[in-house]
C-alpha positions in Angstrom: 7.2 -6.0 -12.7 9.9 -8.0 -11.3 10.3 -8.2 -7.7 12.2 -4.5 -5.9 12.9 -3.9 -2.7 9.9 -1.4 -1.4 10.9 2.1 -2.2 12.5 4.1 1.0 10.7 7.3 1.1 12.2 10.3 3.3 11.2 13.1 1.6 9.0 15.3 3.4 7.1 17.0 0.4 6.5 13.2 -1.4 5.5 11.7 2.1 2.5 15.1 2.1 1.9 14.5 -1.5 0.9 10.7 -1.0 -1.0 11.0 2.0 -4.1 12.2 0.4 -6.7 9.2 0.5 -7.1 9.8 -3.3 -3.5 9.4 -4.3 -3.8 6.5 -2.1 -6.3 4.9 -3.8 -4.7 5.3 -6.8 -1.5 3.7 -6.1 -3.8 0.6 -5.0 -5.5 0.5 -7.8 -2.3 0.6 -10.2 -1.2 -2.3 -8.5 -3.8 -4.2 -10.7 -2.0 -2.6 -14.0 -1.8 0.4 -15.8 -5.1 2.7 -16.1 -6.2 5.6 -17.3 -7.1 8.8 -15.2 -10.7 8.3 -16.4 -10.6 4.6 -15.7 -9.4 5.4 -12.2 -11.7 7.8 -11.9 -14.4 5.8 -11.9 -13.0 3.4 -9.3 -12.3 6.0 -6.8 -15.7 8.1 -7.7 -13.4 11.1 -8.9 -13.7 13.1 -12.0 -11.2 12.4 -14.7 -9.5 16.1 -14.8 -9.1 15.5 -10.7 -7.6 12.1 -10.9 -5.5 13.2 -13.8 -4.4 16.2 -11.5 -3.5 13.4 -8.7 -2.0 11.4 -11.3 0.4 13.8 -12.2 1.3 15.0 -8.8 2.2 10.9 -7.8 4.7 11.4 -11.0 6.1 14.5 -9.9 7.2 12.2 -6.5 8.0 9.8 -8.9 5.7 7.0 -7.7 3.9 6.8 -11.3 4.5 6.8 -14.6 3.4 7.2 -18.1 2.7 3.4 -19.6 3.0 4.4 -23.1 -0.3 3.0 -25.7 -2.0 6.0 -25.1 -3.1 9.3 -26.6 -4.3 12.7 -25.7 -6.7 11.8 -22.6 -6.9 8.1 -22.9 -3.0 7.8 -21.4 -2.5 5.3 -19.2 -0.3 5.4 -16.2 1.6 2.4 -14.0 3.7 2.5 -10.8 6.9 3.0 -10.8 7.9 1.3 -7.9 5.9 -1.8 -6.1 5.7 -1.0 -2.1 7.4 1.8 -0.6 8.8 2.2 3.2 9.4 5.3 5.6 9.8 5.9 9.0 9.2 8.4 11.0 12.1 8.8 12.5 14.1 11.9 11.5 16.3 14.5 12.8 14.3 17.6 10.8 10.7 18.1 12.3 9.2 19.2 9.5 10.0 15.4 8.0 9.1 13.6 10.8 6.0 15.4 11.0 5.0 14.6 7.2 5.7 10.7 8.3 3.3 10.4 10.9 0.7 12.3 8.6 1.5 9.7 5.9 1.8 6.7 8.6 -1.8 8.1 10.1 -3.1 8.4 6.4 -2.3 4.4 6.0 -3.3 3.3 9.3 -6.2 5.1 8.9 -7.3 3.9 5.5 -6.3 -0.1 6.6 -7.8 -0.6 9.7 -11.3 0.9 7.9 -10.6 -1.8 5.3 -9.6 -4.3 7.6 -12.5 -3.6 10.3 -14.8 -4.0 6.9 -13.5 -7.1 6.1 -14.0 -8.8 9.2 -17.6 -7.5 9.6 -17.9 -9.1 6.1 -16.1 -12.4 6.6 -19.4 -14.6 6.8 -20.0 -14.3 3.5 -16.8 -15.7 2.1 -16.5 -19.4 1.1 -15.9 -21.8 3.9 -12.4 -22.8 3.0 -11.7 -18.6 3.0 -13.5 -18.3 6.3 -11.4 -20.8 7.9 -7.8 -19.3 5.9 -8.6 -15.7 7.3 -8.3 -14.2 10.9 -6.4 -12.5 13.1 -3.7 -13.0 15.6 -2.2 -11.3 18.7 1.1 -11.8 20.5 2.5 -10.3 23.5 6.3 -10.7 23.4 9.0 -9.1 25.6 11.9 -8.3 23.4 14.6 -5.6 23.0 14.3 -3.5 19.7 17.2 -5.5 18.0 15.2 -8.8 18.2 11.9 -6.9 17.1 13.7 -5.3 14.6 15.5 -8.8 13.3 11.4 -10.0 13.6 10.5 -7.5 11.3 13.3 -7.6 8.6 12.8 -11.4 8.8 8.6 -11.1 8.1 8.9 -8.5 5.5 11.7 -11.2 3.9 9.6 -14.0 3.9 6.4 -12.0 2.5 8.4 -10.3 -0.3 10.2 -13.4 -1.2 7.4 -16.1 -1.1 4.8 -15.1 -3.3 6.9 -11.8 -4.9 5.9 -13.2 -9.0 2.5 -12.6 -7.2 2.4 -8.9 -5.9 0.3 -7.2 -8.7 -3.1 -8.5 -10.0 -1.3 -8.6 -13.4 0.8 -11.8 -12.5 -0.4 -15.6 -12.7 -1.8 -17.1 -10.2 -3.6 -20.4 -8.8 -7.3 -20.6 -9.8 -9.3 -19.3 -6.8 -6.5 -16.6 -5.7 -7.7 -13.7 -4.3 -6.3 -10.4 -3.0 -5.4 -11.0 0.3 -4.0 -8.1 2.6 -1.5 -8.8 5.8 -1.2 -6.1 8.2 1.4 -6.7 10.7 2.0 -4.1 13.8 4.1 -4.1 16.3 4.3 -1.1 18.7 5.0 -1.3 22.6 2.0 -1.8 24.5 0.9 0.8 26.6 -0.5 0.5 30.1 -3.7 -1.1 30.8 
């Protein structure tokens, strides 16, 4: 898939329909390339008729599609659409409200896989040990500059490496899925 901008997402009833955790995990695991709803299944520990249900509601959003090869049961499906942004900020209520659901969903779902992989960080190679970590800032800035900070970030990531976004791609030997979280929220009293 050649490198898109994310998709903007700002539709309330899409934003409710992707933040259940198995719709989720589906979308991550179509990054990897198309599978079928009973190859999924098994990844996410769901039966095939239930992924194949939350297969079809990601399509009705339009965040999947039909690959084509397949037959009957055994039809795979892909993403439509690599990344996706929202925001939270929105005049009607009722779509503000289905943001922070889906934002919650997310956060919820990456800081669990981001506490595990920090408990489990011993065990990597050396040279992966020493690549990985976390940082913290504390910067005073106005909301253009944090703004211009992330528009500037989310260049640099999606630019860099974009032949590289799906496990489908080419890479260097010894390349592994590596995640970047970035927040940035104003820090509340301590």
């Amino acid at each position: 898939m050649p490198f898109d901008t994310p998709r903007e997402v700002s539709d309330a009833r899409a934003m409710r329909a992707l933040a259940h955790p198995v719709r989720l995990a589906l979308l991550e695991l179509l990054n990897d390339g198309p599978l079928t709803a009973t190859e999924a299944g098994e990844k996410v520990g769901e039966s095939p008729a239930n992924t194949s249900f939350h297969l079809r509601q990601l399509a009705k959003y339009d965040f999947v599609e039909e690959a084509g090869g397949g037959s009957g049961r055994r039809r795979p499906w892909k993403l439509k659409h690599r990344g996706m942004r929202f925001t939270d900020v929105h005049d009607d209520p009722a779509t503000a409200s289905a943001a922070r659901q889906l934002d919650r969903a997310l956060r919820q779902r990456h800081l669990a896989r981001a506490e595990r992989a920090f408990e489990e960080r011993h065990a990597l190679p050396r040279e992966w040990q020493e690549a990985t970590g976390a940082s913290q800032f504390l910067l005073y800035l106005t909301p253009d500059e944090l703004k211009e900070m992330d528009e500037e970030f989310t260049r640099v990531m999606l630019t860099r490496y974009a032949e590289r976004r799906d496990g489908t791609a080419e890479r260097p030997e010894g390349a592994m899925p590596v995640e970047i979280l970035a927040f940035a929220y104003v820090r509340p009293e301590i």
